[in-house]
VODORO-39094 format. One record per residue (C-alpha): residue in three letters; z, x, y; chain. Coordinates in Angstrom, 2 decimals. Layout:
(rec "ala" (Z X Y) "A")
...
// end
This chain:
(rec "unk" (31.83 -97.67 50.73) "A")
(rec "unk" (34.09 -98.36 48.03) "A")
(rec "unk" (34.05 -95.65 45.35) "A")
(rec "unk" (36.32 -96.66 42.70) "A")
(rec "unk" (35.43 -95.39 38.19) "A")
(rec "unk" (36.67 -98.31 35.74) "A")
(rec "unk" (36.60 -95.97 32.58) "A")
(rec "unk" (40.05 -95.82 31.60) "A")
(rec "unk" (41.95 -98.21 33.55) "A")
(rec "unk" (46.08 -97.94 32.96) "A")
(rec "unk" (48.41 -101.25 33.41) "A")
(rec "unk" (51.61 -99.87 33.82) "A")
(rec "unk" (54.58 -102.03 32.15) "A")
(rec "unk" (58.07 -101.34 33.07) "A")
(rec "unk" (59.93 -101.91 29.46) "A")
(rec "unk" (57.35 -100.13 28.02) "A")
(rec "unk" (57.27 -97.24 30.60) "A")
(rec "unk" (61.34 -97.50 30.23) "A")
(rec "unk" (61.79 -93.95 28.34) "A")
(rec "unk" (60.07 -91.78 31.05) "A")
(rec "unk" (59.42 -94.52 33.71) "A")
(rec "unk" (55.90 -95.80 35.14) "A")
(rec "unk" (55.77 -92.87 37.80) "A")
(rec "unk" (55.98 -90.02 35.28) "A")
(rec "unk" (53.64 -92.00 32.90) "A")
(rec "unk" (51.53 -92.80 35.42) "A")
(rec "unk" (50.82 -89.04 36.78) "A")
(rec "unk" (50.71 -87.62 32.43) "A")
(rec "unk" (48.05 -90.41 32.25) "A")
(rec "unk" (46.26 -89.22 35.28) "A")
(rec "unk" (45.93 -85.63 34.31) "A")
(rec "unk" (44.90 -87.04 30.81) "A")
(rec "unk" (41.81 -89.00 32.15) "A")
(rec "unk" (43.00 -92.12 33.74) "A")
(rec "unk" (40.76 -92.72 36.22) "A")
(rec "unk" (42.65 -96.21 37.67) "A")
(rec "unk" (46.39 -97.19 38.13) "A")
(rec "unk" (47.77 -100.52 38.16) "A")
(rec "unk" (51.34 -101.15 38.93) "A")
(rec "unk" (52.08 -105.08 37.53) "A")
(rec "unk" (55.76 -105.87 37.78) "A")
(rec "unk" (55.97 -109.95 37.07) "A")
(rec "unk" (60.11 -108.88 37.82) "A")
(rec "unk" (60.10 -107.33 40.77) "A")
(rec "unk" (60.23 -108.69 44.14) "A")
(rec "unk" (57.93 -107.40 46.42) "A")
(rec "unk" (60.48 -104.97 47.72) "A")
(rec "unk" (60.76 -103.70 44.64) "A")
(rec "unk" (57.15 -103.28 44.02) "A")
(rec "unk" (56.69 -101.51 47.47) "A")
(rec "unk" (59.67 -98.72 46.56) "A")
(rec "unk" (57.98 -97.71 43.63) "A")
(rec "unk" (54.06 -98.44 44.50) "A")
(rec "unk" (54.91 -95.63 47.15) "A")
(rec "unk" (56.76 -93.12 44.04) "A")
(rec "unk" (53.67 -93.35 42.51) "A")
(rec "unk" (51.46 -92.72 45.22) "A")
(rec "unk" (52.99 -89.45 45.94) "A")
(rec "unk" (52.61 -88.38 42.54) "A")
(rec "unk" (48.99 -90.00 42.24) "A")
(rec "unk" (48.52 -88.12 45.90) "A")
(rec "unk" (45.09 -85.67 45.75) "A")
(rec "unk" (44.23 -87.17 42.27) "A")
(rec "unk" (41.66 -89.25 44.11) "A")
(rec "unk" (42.85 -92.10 41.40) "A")
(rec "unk" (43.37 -95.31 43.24) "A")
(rec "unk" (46.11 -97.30 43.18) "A")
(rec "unk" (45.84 -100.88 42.48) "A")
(rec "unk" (48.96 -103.47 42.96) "A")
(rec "unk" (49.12 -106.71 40.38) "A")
(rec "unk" (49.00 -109.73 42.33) "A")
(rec "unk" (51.40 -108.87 45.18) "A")
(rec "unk" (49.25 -109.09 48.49) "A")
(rec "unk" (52.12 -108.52 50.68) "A")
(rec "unk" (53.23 -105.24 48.46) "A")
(rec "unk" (49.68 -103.70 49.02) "A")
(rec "unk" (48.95 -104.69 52.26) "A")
(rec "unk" (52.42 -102.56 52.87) "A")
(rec "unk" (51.69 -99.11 50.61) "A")
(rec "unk" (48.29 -99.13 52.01) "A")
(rec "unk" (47.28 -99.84 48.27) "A")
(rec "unk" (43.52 -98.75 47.35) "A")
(rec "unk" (43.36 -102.31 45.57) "A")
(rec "unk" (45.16 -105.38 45.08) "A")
(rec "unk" (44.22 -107.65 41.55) "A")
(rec "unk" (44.97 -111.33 40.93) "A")
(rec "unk" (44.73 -113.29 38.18) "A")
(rec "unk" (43.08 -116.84 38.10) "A")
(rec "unk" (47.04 -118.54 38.35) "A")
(rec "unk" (47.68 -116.06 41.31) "A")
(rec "unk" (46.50 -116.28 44.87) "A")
(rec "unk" (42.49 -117.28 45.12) "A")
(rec "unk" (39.96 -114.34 45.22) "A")
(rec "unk" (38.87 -116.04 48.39) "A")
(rec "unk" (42.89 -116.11 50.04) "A")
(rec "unk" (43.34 -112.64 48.92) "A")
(rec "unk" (40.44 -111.12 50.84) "A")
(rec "unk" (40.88 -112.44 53.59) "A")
(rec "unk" (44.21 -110.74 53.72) "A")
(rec "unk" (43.38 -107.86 52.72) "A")
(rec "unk" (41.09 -105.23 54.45) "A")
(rec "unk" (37.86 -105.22 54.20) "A")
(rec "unk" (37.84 -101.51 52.79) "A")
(rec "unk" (40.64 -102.66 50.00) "A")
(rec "unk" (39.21 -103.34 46.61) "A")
(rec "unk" (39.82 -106.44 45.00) "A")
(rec "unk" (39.92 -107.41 41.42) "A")
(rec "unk" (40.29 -110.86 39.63) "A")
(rec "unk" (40.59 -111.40 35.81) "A")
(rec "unk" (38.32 -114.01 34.21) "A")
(rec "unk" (38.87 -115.19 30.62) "A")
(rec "unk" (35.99 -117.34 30.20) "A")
(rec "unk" (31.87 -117.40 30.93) "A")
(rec "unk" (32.31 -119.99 33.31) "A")
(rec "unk" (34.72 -118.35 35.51) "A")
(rec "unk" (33.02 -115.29 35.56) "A")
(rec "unk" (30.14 -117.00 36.89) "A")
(rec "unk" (32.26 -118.38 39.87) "A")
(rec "unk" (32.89 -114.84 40.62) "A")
(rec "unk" (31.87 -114.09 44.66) "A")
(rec "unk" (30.30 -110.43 44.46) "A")
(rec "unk" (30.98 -110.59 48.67) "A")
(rec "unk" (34.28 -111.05 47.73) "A")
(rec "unk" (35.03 -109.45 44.42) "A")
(rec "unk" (34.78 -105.67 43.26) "A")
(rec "unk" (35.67 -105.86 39.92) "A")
(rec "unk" (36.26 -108.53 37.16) "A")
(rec "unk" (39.29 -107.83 34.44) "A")
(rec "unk" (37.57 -109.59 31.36) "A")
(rec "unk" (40.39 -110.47 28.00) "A")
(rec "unk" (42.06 -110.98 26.30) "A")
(rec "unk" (39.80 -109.07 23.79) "A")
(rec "unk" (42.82 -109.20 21.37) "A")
(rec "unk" (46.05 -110.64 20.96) "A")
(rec "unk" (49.11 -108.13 22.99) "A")
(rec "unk" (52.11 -108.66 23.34) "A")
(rec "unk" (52.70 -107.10 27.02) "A")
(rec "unk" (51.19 -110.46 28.41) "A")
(rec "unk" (52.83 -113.72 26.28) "A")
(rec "unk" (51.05 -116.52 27.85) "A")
(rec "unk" (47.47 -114.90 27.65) "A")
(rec "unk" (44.50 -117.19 26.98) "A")
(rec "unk" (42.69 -117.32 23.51) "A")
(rec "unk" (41.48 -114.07 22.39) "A")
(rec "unk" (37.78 -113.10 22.70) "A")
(rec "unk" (36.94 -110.42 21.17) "A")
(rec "unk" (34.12 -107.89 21.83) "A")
(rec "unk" (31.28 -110.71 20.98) "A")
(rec "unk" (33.16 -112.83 23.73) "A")
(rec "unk" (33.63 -109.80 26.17) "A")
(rec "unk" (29.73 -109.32 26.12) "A")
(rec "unk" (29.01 -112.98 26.93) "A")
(rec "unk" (31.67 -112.90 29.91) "A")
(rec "unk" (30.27 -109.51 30.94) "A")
(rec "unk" (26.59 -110.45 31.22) "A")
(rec "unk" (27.94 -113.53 33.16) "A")
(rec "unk" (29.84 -111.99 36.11) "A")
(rec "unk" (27.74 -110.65 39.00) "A")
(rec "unk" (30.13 -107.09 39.81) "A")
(rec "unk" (31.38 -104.52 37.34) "A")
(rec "unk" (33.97 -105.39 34.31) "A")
(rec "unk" (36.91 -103.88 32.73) "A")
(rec "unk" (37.73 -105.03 28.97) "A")
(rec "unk" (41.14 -105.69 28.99) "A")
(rec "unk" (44.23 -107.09 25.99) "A")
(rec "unk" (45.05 -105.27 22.85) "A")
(rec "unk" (42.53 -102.33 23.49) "A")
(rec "unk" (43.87 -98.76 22.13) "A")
(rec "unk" (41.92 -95.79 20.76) "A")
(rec "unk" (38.78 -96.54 18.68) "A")
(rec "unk" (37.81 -99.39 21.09) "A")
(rec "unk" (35.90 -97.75 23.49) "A")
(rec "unk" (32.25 -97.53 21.62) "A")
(rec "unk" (32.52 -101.39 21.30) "A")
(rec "unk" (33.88 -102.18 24.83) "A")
(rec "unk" (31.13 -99.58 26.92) "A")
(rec "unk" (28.28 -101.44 23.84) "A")
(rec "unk" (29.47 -105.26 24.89) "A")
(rec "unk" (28.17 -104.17 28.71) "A")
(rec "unk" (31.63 -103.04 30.35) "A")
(rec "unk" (32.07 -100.72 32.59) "A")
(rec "unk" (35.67 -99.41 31.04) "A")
(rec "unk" (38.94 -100.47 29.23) "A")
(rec "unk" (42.27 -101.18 30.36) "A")
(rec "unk" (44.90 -100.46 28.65) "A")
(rec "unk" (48.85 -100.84 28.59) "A")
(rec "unk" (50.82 -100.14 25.22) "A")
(rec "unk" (47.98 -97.41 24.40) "A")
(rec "unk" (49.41 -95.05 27.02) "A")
(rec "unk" (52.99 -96.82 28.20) "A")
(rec "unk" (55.97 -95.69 25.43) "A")
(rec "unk" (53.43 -93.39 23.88) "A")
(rec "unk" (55.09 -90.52 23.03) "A")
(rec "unk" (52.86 -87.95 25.11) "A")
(rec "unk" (50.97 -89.99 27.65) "A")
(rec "unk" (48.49 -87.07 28.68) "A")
(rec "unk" (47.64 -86.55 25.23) "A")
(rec "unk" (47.24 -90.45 24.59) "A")
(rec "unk" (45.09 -90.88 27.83) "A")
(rec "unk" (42.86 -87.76 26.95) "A")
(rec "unk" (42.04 -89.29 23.53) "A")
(rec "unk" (40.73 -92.08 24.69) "A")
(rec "unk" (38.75 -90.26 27.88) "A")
(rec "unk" (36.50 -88.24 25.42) "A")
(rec "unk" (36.01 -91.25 23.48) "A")
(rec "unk" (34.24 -93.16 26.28) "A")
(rec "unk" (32.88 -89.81 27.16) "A")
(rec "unk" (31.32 -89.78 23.62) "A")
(rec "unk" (30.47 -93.37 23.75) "A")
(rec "unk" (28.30 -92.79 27.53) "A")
(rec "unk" (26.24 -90.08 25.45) "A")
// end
């Protein structure tokens, strides 16, 4: 069974990450709370990916935090990755599972109600729901829909959700209240000065919000 916690779900971004890198942000974030890593690289090729999916695995190793790879089936299919996630103009939910194995978890992101409800639950673990705000770590992203839009898109898809675009610290009450399971977040944690102390701000938040 696939035992994976959406809480506080961390996007790494290599020009953000630039000053101490993604590994080293990665495992502060981790002992801060992160309780998910993904590693999205829209530069690197999938070599690229694969060298430093498997840094970060050894510093993620007996942190029981999976390790998801952005978009790059091949990458994760290589590293043994816990998870692979694709977004609607990357490879179909449907192509990606059946490439993966069957014990890999698989996330897609979903920006409106409709696609949420298109969602396979056979297929899909996890829906990425945004942007809730505008961010500038992802240019092209779709209108923004705030947390009145992330609850409608939540109660739509048939697995768990992660709020994702523009979240930080104070955005956890309203995120857990529209119905999702956990935030993602990039710029929050990645070029924050401390990392572990960013990450653990925002973990007793959501711990506050779940009383």
């Amino acid at each position: 069974m696939k035992r994976f916690d959406l809480s506080l779900y961390l996007v790494l971004d290599p020009e953000l990450c630039r000053g101490i890198g993604m590994v080293e942000t990665a495992r502060l974030a981790v002992a801060g709370g992160v309780t998910m890593v993904q590693l999205r690289d829209k530069t690197a090729d999938t070599s690229a990916m694969i060298e430093t999916g498997r840094a970060l695995q050894r510093a993620l190793a007996g942190t029981g935090v999976p390790l998801i790879v952005n978009d790059d089936v091949e990458a994760a299919i290589a590293l043994g990755a816990e998870g692979v996630h694709v977004g609607q103009s990357d490879l179909a939910a449907a192509a990606a599972r059946r490439r993966i194995p069957d014990t890999m978890i698989l996330g897609v992101s979903v920006e409106t109600e409709e696609l949420a409800r298109q969602v396979d639950a056979g297929l899909v673990d996890y829906v990425g729901i945004g942007p809730v705000f505008a961010t500038g770590t992802k240019p092209d992203h779709k209108t923004p829909i705030g947390f009145d839009g992330l609850a409608r898109i939540v109660a739509a898809a048939p697995v768990p959700a992660v709020a994702i675009g523009g979240l930080k610290q104070g955005h956890a009450m309203p995120v857990l209240a529209a119905g999702a399971h956990g935030l993602a977040v990039v710029s929050a944690i990645c070029g924050q000065p401390h990392p572990e102390i960013a990450a653990r701000s925002i973990a007793r938040e959501i711990e506050v919000a779940r009383r």
